[in-house]
C-alpha positions as CSV (number, residue, x, y, z in Angstrom):
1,X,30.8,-27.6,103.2
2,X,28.8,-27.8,99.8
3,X,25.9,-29.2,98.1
4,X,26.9,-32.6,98.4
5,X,26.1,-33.0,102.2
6,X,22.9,-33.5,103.7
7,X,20.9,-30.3,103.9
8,X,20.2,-31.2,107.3
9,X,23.9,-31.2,108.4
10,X,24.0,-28.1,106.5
11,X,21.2,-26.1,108.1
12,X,22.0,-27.0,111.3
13,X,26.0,-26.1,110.3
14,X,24.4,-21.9,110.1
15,X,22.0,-22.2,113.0
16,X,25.1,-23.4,115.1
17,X,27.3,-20.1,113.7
18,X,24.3,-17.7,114.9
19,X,23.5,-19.4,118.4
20,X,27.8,-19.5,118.9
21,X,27.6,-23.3,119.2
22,X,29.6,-24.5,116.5
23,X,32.6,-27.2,117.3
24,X,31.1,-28.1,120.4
25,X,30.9,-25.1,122.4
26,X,28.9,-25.6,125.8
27,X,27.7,-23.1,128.4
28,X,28.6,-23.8,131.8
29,X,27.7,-20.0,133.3
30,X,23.9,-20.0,133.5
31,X,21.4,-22.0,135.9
32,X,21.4,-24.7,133.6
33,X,24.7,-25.6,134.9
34,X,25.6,-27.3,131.6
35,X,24.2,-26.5,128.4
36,X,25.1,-28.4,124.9
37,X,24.3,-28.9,120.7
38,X,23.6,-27.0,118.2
39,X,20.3,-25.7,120.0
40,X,22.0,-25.1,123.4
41,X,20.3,-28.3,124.9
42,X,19.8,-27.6,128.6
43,X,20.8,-30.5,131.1
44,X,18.5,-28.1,134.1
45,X,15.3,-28.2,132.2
46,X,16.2,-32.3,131.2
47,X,16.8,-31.9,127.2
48,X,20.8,-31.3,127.6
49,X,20.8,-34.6,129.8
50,X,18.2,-36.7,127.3
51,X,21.3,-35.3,124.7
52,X,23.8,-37.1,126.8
53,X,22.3,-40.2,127.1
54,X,21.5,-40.4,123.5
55,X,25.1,-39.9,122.4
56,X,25.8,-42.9,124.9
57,X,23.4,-45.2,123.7
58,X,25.0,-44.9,120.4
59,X,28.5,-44.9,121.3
60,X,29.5,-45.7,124.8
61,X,33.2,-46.1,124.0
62,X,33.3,-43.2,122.3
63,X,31.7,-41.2,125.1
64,X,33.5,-42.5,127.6
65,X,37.3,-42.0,125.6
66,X,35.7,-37.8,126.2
67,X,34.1,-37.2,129.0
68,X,35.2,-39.7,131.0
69,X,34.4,-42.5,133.8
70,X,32.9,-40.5,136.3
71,X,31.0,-39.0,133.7
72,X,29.6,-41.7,131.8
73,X,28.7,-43.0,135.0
74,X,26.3,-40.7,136.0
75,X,24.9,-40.2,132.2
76,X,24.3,-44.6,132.9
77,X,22.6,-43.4,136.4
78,X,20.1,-41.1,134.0
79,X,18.9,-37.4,134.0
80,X,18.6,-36.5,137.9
81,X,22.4,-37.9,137.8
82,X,23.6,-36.0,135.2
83,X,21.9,-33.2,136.6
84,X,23.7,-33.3,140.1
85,X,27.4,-34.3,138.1
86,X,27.0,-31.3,136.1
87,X,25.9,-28.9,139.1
88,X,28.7,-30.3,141.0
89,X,31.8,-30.7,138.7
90,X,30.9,-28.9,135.1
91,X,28.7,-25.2,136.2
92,X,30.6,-22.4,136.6
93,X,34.2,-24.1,135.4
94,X,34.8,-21.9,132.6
95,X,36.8,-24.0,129.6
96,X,38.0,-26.6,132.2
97,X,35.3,-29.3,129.9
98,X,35.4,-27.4,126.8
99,X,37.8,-29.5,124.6
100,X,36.5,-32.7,126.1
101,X,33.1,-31.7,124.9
102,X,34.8,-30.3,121.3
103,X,36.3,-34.1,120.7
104,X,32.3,-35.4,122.2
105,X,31.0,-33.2,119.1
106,X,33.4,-34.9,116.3
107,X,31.9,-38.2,116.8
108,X,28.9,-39.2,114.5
109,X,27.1,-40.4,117.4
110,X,27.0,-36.4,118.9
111,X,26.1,-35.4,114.9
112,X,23.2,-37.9,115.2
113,X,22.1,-37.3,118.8
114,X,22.2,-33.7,117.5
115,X,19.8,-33.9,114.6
116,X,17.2,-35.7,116.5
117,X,17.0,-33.3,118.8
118,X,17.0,-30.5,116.3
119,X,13.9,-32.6,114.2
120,X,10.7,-30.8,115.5
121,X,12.4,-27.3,114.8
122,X,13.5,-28.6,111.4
123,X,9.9,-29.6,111.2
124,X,8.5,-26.3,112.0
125,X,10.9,-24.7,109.6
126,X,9.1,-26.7,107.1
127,X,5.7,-26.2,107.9
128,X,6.6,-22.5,107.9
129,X,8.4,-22.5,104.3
130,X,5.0,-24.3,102.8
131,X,3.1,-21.4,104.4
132,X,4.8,-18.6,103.3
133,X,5.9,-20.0,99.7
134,X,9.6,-20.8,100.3
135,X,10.8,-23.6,98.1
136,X,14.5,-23.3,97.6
137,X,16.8,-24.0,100.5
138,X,17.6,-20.6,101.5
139,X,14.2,-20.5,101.8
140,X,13.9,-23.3,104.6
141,X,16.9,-22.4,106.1
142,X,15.3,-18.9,106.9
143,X,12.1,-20.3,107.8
144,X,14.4,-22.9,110.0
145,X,16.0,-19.9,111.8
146,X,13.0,-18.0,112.7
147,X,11.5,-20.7,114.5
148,X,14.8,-21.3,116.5
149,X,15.1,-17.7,117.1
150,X,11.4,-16.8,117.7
151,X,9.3,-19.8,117.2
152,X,6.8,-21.0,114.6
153,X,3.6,-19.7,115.3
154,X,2.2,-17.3,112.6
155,X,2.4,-13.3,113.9
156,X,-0.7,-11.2,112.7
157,X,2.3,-8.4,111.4
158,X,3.8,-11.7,109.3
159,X,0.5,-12.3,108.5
160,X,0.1,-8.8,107.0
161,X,3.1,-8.5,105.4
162,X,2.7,-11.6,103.4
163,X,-0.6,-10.8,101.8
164,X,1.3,-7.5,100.6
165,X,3.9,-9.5,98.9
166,X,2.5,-13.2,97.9
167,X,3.5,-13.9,94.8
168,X,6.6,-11.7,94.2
169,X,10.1,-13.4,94.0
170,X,11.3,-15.6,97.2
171,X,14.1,-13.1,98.3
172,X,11.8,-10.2,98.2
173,X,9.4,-12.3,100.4
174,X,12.1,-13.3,102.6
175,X,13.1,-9.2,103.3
176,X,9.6,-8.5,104.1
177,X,8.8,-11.1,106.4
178,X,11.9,-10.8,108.1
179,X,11.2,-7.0,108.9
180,X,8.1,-7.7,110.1
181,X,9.5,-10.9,112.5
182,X,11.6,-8.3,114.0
183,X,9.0,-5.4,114.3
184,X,7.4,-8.3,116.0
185,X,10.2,-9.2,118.3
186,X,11.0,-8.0,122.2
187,X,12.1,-4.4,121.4
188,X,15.0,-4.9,123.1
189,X,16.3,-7.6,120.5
190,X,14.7,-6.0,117.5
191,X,17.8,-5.0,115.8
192,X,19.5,-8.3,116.6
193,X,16.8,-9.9,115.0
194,X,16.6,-7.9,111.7
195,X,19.9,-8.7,111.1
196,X,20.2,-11.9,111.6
197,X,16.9,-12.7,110.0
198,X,17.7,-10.3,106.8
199,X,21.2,-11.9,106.6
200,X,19.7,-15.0,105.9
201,X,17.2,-13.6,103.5
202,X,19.8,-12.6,101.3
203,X,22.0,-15.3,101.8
204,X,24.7,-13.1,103.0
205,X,25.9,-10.2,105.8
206,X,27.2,-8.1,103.3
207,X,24.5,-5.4,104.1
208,X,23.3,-6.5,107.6
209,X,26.5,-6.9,108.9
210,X,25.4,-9.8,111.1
211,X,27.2,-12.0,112.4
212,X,30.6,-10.9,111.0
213,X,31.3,-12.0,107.1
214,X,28.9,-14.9,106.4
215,X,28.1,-15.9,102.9
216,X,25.5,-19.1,103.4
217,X,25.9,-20.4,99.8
218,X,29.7,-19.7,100.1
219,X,30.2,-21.7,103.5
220,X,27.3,-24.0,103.4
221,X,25.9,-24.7,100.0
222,X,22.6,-23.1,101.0
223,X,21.0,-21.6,97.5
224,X,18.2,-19.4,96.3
225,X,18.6,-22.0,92.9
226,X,18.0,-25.1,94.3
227,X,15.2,-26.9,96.4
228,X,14.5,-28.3,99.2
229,X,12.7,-31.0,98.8
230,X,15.4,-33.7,99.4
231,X,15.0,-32.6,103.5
232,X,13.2,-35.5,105.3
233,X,13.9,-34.6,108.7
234,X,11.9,-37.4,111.4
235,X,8.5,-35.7,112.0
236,X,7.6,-35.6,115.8
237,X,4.7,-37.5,117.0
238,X,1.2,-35.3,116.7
239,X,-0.8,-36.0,119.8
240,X,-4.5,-35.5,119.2
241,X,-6.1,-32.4,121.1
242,X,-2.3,-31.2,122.4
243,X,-0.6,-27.9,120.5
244,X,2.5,-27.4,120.0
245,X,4.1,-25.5,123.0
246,X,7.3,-22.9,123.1
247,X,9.0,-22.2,126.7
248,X,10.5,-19.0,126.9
249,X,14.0,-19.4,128.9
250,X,15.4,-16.0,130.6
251,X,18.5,-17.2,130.9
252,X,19.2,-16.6,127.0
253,X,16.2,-15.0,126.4
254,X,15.1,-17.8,124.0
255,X,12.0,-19.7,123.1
256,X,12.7,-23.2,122.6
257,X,10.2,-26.1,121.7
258,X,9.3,-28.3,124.2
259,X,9.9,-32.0,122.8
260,X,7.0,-33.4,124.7
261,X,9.1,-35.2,127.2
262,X,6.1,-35.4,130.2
263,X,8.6,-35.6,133.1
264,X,9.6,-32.3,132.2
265,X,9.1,-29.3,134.9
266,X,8.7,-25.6,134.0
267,X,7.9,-22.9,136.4
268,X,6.9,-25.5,138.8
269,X,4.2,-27.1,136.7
270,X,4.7,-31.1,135.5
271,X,4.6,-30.7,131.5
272,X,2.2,-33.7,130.7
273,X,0.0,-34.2,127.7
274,X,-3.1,-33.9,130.0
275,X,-2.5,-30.8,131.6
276,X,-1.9,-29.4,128.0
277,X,-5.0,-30.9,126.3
278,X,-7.0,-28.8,129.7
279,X,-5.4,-25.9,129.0
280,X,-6.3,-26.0,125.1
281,X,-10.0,-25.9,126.1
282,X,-9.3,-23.1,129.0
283,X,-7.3,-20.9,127.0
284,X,-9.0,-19.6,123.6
285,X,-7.1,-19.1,120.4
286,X,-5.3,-15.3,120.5
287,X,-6.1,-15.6,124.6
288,X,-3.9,-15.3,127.4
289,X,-3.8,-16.3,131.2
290,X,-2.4,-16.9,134.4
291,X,-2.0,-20.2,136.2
292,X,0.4,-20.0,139.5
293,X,3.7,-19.0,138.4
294,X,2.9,-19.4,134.3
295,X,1.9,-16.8,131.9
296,X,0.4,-18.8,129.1
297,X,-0.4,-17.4,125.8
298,X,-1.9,-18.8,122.5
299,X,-1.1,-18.3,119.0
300,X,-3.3,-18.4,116.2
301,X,-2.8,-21.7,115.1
302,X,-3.5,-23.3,118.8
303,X,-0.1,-23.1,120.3
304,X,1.3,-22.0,123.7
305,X,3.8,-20.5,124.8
306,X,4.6,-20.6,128.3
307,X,6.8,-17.8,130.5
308,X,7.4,-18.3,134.0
């Protein structure tokens, strides 16, 4: 992989080496009962089955020459479908599906269905890189990482730390930041996160060891030299009065980006844009709270993130 393919294809080529996704590997161990993509696309909370369904739409014959009739049949017979197939034939399987679901992720239809998805992280990513002064692409792919690892809400201790170094060169920036992302981190990942985060700071693993050899100019064309300008990832939709929200998922002790789909559960309570634009004027800016089975916190910037 080099310069010459789309930075997109190539950003999400490195997140997919960190989150262990790469060549189509799926997850069939957790309560998810299937999990897919780059991103780890989860057909139990309903984005792993919106995945599916996408990929058919834009090649049925395609889909159907992997995964199958009975399959594609319940992907046509929509997400509580998929759900029960995949609780019933796919969770707990071990690699029974895997190279079925390695030939799904060669076709474009998978590489598109997989970028969409990915769009309101890549989005974030940039929002995060204009904040913090990051213009090349090593700059957006670390800025990219850190909101698929932790999310893109500004941290006070970011905060801090970039006021100490605006202005100084972009790697050195990068370094700082991404100690003070991982001082910011559940302490029980902190080392985790340094490393992966300082790895792609410096465009290698050479001195953070993580994860294994990586070199991201070397395997993906992603330089300090050039910019990143040509990235025009689809922007998602900006409802008036409704934040940005981040679900925290204990299963892999993620945070993921909720894609505003409103028939989406989470800890019992129906996701809609209403219920959201109720809680913005409950919960204050920096506040937190409890309602039922949800522990809701806001960022600085106005957004939530919901644990359960």
């Amino acid at each position: 992989m080099n310069a010459a393919t789309p930075l997109t294809v190539r950003l999400l080529a490195m997140i997919a080496l960190f989150e262990g996704s790469a060549g189509g590997k799926i997850n069939v161990w957790d309560e998810q009962y299937l999990s897919l993509g780059t991103l780890h696309y989860a057909v139990g909370q309903g984005s792993g089955a919106r995945f599916l369904m996408r990929v058919y739409e834009l090649d049925p014959a395609g889909t159907l020459a992997c995964l199958g009739t009975p399959f594609v049949q319940a992907i046509k017979g929509g997400a509580p479908a998929i759900k029960a197939f995949c609780r019933d034939n796919i969770w707990k399987t071990g690699t029974k599906w895997q190279q079925a679901f390695t030939a799904l992720s060669r076709l474009p239809a998978y590489q598109q269905a997989d970028a969409e998805l990915a769009a309101p992280y890549l989005a974030s990513g940039q929002a995060l890189a204009h904040r913090y002064g990051l213009h090349s692409e090593r700059g957006l792919a670390w800025a990219f990482d850190r909101c698929v690892q932790q999310g893109g809400s500004p941290r006070p201790k970011v905060e801090k730390a970039y006021a100490q170094v605006k202005g100084k060169p972009e790697q050195a920036v990068m370094e700082a930041l991404a100690l003070a992302y991982a001082e910011s981190a559940n302490p029980r990942y902190l080392q985790t996160v340094k490393q992966r985060s300082l790895t792609v700071a410096r465009g290698s693993s050479a001195t953070s060891g993580y994860p294994g050899n990586v070199n991201l100019e070397a395997q993906f064309g992603l330089r300090l030299s050039a910019p990143w300008c040509d990235c025009a990832p689809p922007q998602p939709e900006i409802v008036p009065g409704v934040p940005r929200v981040f679900l925290y998922v204990p299963d892999s002790q993620r945070t993921i980006l909720w894609d505003g789909d409103e028939t989406d559960v989470y800890g019992g309570q129906r996701l809609t844009k209403a219920w959201l634009s109720q809680m913005a004027l409950v919960v204050p800016v920096g506040g937190q709270t409890t309602v039922g089975a949800l522990r809701i916190k806001r960022y600085g910037d106005g957004a939530f993130q919901l644990k359960k």
